[in-house]
C-alpha positions in Angstrom: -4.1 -26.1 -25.0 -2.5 -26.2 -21.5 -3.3 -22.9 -19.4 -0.5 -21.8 -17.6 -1.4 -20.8 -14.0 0.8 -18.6 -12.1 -1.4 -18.6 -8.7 -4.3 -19.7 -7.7 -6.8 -17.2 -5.1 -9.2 -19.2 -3.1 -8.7 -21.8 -5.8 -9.5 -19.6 -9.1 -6.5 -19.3 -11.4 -4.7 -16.1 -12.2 -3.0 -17.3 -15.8 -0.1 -16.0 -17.4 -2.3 -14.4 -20.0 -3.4 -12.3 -17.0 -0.2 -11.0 -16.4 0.5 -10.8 -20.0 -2.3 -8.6 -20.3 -1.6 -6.4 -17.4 2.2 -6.3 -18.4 0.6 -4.4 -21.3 -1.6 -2.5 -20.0 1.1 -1.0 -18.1 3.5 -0.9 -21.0 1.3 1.1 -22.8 1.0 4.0 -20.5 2.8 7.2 -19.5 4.9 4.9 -17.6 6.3 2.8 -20.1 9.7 4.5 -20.5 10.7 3.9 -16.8 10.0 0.3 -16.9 12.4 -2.6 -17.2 12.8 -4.3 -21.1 11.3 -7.5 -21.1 12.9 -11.1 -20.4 15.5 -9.2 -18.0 16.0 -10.1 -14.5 14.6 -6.8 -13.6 11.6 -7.5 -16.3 10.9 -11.2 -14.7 11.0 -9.0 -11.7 8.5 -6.8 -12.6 6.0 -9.4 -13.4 6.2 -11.2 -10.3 5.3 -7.9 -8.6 2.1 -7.8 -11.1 1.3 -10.9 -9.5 1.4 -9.9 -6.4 -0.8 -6.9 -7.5 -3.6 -8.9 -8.9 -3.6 -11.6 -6.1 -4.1 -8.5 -4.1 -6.7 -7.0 -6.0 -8.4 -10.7 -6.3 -8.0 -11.2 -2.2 -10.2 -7.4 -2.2 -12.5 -8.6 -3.7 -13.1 -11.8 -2.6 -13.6 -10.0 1.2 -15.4 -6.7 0.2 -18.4 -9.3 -1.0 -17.0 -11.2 3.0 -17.8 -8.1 4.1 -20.5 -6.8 2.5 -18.9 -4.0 1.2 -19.4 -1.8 -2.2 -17.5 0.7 -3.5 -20.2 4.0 -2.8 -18.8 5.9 -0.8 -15.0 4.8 -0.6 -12.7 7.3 1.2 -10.4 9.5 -1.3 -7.1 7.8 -2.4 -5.7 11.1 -1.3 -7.1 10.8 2.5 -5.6 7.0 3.0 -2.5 7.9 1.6 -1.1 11.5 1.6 2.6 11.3 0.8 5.0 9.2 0.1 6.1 8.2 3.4 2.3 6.3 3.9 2.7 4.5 0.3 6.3 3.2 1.9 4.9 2.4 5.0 1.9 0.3 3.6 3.9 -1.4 0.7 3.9 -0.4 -3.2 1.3 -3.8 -3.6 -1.4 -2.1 -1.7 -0.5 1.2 -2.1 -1.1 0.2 -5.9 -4.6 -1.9 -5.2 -5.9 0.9 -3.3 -6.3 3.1 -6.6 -9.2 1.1 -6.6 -12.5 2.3 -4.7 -13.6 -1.0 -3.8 -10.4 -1.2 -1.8 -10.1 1.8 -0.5 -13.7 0.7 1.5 -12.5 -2.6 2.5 -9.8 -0.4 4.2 -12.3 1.9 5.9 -14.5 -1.4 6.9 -11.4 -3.2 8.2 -9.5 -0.4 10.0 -12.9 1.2 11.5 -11.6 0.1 14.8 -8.4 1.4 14.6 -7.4 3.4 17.4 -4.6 5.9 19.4 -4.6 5.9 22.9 -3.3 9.2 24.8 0.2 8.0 25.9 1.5 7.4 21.9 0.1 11.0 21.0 1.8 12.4 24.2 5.1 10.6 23.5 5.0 11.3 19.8 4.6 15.0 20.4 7.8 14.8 23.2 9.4 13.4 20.2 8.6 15.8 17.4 7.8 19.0 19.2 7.8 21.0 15.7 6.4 18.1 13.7 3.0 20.5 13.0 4.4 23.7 14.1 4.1 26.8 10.7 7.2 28.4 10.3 6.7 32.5 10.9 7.6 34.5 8.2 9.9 37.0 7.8 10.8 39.8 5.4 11.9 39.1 1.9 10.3 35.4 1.9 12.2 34.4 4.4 10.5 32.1 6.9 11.8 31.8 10.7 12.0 28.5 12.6 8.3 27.3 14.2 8.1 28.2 17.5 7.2 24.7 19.4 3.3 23.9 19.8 1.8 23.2 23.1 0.6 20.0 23.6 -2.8 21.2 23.3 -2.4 22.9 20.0 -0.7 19.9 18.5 -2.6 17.1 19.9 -5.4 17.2 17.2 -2.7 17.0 14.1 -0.8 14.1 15.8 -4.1 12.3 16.8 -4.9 12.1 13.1 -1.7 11.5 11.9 -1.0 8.5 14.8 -4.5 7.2 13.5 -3.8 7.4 9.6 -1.1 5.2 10.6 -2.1 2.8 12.9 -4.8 2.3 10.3 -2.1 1.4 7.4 -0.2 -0.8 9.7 -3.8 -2.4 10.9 -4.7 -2.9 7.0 -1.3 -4.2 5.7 -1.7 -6.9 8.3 -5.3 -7.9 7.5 -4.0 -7.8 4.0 -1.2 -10.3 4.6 -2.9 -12.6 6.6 -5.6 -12.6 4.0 -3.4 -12.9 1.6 -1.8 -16.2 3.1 -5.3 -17.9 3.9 -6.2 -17.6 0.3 -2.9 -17.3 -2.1 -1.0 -20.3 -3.8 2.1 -19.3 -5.8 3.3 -21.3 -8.6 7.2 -21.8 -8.6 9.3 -19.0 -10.5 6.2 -16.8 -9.1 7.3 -15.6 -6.0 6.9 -12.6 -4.5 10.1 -10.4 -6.1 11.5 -9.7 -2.1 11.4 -13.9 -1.7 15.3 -15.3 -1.4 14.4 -18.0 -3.0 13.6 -17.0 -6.5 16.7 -16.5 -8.7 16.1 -12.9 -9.4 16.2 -11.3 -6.2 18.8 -8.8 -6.3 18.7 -8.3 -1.8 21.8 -10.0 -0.8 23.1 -9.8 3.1 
């Protein structure tokens, strides 16, 4: 019987039974009722973004043994990425992978170097004046506008939150670059953003 292959990650297949089996793994949780029916353009959609999800995961752990890294000790999912501004900013793919712990300390491996210099916290904080500031509060549960913080006061807030950052953007790089050394897509397979596959829906 002829295996399907819908990628290959430094030469190992990922099959279409693997998406198949993720597809319901998915399916059958809390999440099923917000996902797209099957055989639409917006379910072929979905699976090519479960591709993309376990190429990623297969890439992760093809460095973290690069690396030598384990999972012990892997920074909280919470810590990498807060809100939902960091999930935008380092992609749904590996905002997704990074449930797992074995990512999350290939992130803290590959980002260790990561750095803010004292211009960018400086400017930021020129910028956004009340970006850390409390509002006061006032009688009745009312709360008054936050008074600006000194430079001083805010520096150590915007220092961590340049960092967190700068480490997301440093990752998602090392992540694509990773992800093009050691990914083969098979046609119709695409990542779901590619112009070149029928379903995309992001027309100019």
């Amino acid at each position: 019987m002829t295996v399907e292959v819908v990628a290959r990650v430094d030469g190992r297949p990922v099959t279409v039974a693997d998406v198949d089996d993720r597809e319901d793994r998915l399916r059958a949780s809390l999440l099923a009722s917000a996902l797209p029916r099957p055989g639409t353009s917006e379910g072929r959609q979905l699976r090519r973004w479960l591709v993309q999800l376990l190429v990623t995961e297969r890439v992760i752990a093809i460095e973290s043994a690069v690396l030598g890294v384990g999972a012990s000790g892997a920074p909280a999912e919470e810590e990498l990425l807060p809100d939902i501004t960091a999930r935008l900013e380092i992609g749904s793919v590996a905002a997704s992978a990074l449930r797992d712990p074995l990512a999350r300390a290939v992130f803290a491996r590959v980002t260790a170097a990561a750095s803010v210099d004292d211009r960018e916290i400086v400017e930021y904080h020129a910028r956004n004046p009340f970006r850390f500031a409390e509002p006061d509060s006032a009688a009745g549960g009312w709360h008054r506008p936050a008074a600006t913080l000194t430079l001083a006061d805010a520096r150590p807030a915007v220092a961590a939150h340049l960092l967190a950052s700068a480490r997301r953007r440093m990752f998602r790089i090392w992540l694509d670059a990773r992800r093009a050394a050691l990914v083969e897509l098979a046609p119709g397979y695409e990542h779901p953003g590619d112009p070149r596959q029928p379903d995309n829906t992001h027309r100019h």
